[in-house]
N, C-alpha and C positions, 0 to 999 in steps of 0.2 A: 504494500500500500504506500504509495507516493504522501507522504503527508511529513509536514517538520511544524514542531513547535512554537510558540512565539518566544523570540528571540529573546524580549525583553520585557519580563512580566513585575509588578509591582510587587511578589511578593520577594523575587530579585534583587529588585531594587532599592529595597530597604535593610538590605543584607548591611551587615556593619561594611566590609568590603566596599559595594558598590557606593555605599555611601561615603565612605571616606576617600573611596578613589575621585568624586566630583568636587569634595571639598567642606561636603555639608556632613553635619550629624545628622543625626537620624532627628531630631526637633524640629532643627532647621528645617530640614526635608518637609514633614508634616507644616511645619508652618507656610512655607512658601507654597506647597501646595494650595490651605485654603487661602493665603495671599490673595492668589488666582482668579479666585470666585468659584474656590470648588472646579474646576475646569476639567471636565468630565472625563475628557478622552486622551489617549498619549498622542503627540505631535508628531515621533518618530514612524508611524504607520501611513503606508498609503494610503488616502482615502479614492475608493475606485465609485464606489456606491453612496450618491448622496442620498438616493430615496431606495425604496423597497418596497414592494406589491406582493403580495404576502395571499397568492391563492387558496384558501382551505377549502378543503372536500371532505366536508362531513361523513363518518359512517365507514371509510376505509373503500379508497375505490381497488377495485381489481386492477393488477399490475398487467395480468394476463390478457386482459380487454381492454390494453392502453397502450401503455409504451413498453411493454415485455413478452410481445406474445412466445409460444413455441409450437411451429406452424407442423416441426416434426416427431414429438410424442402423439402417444394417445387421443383417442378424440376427448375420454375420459377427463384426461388432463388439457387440451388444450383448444376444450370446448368447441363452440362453432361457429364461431365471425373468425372469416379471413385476415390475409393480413394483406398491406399494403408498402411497399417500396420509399423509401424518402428521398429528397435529395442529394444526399448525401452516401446512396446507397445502403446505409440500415435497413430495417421493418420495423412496423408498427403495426398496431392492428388497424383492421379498415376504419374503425369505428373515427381516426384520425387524418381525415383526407387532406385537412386545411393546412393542419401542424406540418402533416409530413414536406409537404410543400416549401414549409423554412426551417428546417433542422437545422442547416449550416449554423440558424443565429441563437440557438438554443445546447445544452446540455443537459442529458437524461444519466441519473444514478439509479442504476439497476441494481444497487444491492445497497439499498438502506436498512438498515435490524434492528429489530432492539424485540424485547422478551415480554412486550405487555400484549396483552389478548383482549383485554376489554374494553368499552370504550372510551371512558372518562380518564382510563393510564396511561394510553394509547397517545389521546389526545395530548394531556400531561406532558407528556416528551416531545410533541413534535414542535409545542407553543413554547417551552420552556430550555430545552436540552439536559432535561435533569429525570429522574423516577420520582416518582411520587412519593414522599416523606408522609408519615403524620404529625414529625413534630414541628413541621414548614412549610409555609406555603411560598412557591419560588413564583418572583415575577415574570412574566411574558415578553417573549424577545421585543414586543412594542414599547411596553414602559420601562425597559431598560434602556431601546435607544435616547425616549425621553426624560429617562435620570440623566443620561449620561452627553447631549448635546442640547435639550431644552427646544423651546420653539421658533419657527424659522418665515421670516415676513408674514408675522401675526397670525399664524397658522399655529392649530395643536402639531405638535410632534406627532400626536399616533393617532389616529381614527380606522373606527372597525364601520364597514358597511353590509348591512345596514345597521346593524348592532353589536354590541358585545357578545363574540358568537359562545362563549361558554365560559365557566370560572375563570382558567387558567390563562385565556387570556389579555387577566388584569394585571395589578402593578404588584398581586402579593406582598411580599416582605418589604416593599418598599414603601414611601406615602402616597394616600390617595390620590395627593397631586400628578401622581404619574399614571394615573389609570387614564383607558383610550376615550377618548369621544367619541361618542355615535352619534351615529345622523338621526337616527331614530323613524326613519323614513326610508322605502325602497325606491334606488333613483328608474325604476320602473313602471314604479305607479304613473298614471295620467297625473295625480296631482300633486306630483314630488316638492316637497319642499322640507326643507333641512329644520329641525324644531329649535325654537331660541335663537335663531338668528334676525329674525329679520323686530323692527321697532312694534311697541304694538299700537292698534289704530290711535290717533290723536295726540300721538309723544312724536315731536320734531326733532331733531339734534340736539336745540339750545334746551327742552326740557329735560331731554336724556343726561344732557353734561350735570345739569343742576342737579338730578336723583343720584348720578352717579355722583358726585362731591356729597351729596347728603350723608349718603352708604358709608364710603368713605370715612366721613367725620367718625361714625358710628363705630365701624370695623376696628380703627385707629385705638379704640377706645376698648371696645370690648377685647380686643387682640394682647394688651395691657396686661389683664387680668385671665387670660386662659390661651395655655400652652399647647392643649392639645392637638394633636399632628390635622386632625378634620378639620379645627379651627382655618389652619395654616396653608390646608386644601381648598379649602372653599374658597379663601383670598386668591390664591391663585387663580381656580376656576373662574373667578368674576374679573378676574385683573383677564385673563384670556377669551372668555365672552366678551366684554366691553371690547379689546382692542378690536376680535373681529366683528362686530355690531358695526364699529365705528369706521373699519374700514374699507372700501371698496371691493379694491381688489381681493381682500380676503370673503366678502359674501359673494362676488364672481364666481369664484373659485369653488363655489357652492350650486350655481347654477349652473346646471346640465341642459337648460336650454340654452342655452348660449351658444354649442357645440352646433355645425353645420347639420344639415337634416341628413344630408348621403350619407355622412360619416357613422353620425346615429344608426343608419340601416346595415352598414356593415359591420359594424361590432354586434348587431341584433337587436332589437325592440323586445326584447325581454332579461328579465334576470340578469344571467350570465352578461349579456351585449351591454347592457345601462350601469351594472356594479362594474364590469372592467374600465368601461370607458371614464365613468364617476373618478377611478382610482387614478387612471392619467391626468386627468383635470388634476387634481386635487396633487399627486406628485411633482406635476409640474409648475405646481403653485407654492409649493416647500413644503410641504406634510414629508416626513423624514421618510415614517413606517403608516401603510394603509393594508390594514388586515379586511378579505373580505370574505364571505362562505356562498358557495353558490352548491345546489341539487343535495341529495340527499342518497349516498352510497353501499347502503347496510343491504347490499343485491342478495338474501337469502335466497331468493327465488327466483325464477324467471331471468337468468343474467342476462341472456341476450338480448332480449328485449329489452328489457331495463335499460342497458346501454344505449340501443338505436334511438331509444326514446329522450336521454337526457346527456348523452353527450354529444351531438351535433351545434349545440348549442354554444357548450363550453369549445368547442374545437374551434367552430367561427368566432367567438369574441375574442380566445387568449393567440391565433393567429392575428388578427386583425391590429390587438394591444402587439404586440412583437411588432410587426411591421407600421405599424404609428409611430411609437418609441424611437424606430430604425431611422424612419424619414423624417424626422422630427431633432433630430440629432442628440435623443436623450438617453438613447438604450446604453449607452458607456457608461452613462451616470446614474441608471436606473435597473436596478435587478429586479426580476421576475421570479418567484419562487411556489412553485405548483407542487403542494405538500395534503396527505389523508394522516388518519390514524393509524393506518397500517394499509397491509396489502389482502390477499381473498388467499383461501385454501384451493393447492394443486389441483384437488379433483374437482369435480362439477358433483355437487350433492345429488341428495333422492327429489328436488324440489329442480332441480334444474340452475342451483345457485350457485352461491361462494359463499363459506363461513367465514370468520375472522382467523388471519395471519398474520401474526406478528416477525416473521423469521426473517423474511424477505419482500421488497414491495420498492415501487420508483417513485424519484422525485424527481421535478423537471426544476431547470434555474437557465434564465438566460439573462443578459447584459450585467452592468457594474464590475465590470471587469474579466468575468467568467466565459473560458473560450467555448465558442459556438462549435457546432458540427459534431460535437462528439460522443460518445457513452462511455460512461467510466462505470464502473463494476460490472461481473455477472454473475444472475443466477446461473443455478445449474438446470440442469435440461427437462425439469418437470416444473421448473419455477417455484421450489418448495424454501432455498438457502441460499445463500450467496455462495457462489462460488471462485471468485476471484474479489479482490479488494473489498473489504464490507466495510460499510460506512454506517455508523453511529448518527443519534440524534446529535452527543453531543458536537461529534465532529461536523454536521450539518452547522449545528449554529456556531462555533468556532470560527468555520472557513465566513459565513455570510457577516460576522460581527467585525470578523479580522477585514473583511472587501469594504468595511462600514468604518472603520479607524475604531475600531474600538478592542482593546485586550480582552483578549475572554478569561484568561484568568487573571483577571482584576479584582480584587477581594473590593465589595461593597458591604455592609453595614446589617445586619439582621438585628432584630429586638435581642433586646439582652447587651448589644454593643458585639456580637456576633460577627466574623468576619467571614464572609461568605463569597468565594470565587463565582462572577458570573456562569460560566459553565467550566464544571469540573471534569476533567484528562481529556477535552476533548483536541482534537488536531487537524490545521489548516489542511485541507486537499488540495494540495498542489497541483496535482494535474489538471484539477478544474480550469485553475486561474490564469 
């Protein structure tokens, strides 16, 4: 497995050594740090990845009915949708006509693992890079980017569309303040509109300014007299409502009418088509991390169809977001990351399904640095394990944090005064990048 470390991790660097070799104690060190302003990320890392589109597919799609077929086992095992040629010369299954069509600008891991089988652990790892503790709740790779760079032309750091698609991915052990914003709305409805953004009837600016100084006087006052972290949250959240309320380009950035009508039609007038394209908006507006969920994967039964029926959809929108991104000149600065709970069982059940698999299953990532055209790991020829290179959640989020400037093993803060490595042993994938 092609994969190296990070060179230079904080807990390195606080080494008596390292420290004495720059000149600083270990105080100084801590001091200059929050000097800083707290200054989230180390300056020595590339930053390849300013934003992140963060696809989830609830429920665990089949690897075998996607990007993993195996066209020459069993039918048993390798079910009955054909499979299809890319450009690239790989296969896929047909279920992916659009994708195959731009492989060159994408990368598929065919041998992502890890050991949880149910859903909610499943999930756990794929939002986090961690297993599920009970004595922890670890934050989600969105409000870590937003502990660790904060927000970017008056835009939250992390938004889920249409919602916070499940516990794990809030801000856990971290403060409220870094949990995602939701839109609270699907940019697919006829009547989409983003909730809390817009004034309400008969409030102009100049009476907005004056409630908002009222607040304010208030805040000031009550903030005084109470410490605690939701107090601290909530100032936040309204110091970040107000700015975007107040400013244009940041409620723009919210309207998905604004987007040409063609364009609209080629990403799709539904779901998958309006949350991708939502997501570009909104990345290319400075949102860091935009986590979205689109269909519903848990295929017990009936797989084939299940597929023809729900991913044609997905195939046209996240085609479509690849080559916008592309012509747009933003896919260098913007990764794409197509992640489930896991992947489906080798054989085809008595229902005509897929159970849950945790051994083996793919993840798709293209731009922010990540080279296109390729497939890195494989199963093995029933699609049951990895057979070559196996890649971990944690090493998944490692490599995306390390494309994002950010150390993953960075020790951050748990209750208690806790020191807690963003993701633990996990390692860059170098061949990816």
């Amino acid at each position: 497995m092609k994969c190296f470390g990070n060179k230079l991790s904080r807990r390195s660097m606080l080494t008596v050594g390292a420290a004495g070799g720059l000149g600083l104690t270990l105080p100084q060190l801590l001091r200059l740090e929050e000097a800083r302003g707290e200054q989230k990320h180390y300056d020595m890392l590339p930053v390849k990845a300013k934003s992140v589109i963060h696809v989830f597919l609830p429920g665990g799609m089949a690897h075998q009915e996607s990007f993993d077929p195996k066209p020459y086992s069993p039918l048993e095992y390798r079910g009955e949708m054909k499979t299809i040629k890319t450009n690239t010369g790989e296969v896929f299954c047909e279920s992916l006509p659009n994708l195959a069509k731009c492989a060159d600008k994408f990368a598929v891991i065919r041998s992502m693992t890890h050991g949880e089988a149910a859903h909610e652990r499943g999930t756990h790892n794929m939002f986090t890079g961690y297993k599920p503790s009970p004595a922890l709740s670890y934050p989600s790779i969105g409000s870590v980017i937003s502990h660790e760079f904060g927000p970017r032309n008056n835009l939250p750091p992390y938004v889920c569309i249409p919602n916070q698609p499940n516990e794990f991915a809030g801000n856990g052990y971290l403060s409220s303040s870094f949990a995602p914003f939701s839109l609270g709305a699907d940019p697919a409805s006829s009547n989409f509109q983003v909730r809390d953004l817009k004034l309400p009837g008969g409030v102009d600016d100049k009476r907005f300014e004056r409630r908002r100084y009222a607040l304010d006087v208030v805040n000031n006052r009550f903030g005084q007299s109470q410490q605690a972290d939701s107090v601290k949250a909530m100032d936040t959240f309204y110091e970040r409502a107000y700015s975007m309320i107040a400013s244009p380009q940041a409620r723009e950035a919210f309207d998905i009418n604004k987007e040409d009508a063609k364009l609209r039609e080629q990403y799709g007038m539904n779901q998958a088509g309006q949350r991708l394209l939502m997501a570009r908006r909104l990345a290319e507006a400075g949102v860091r991390l935009v986590t979205l969920t689109y269909g519903g994967w848990d295929m017990h039964n009936q797989i084939t169809s299940s597929m023809k029926r729900q991913m044609p959809s997905l195939d046209q929108a996240l085609a479509t977001l690849i080559s916008d991104l592309d012509g747009r000149g933003m896919l260098e600065e913007t990764m794409v990351m197509v992640s489930s709970e896991f992947g489906r069982t080798p054989k085809i059940n008595r229902t005509a399904g897929r159970d849950h698999w945790p051994k083996v299953f793919s993840v798709v990532l293209a731009g922010g640095g990540i080279k296109g055209g390729q497939v890195y790991g494989t199963s093995n020829a029933t699609a049951s394990e990895p057979d070559t290179d196996p890649v971990s959640p944690a090493d998944l989020m490692t490599t995306v944090y390390h494309q994002m400037g950010v150390v993953a093993d960075k020790e951050l803060m748990a209750p208690g005064d806790r020191p807690i490595e963003i993701v633990d042993g996990g390692k860059v994938v170098a061949a990816l990048i």
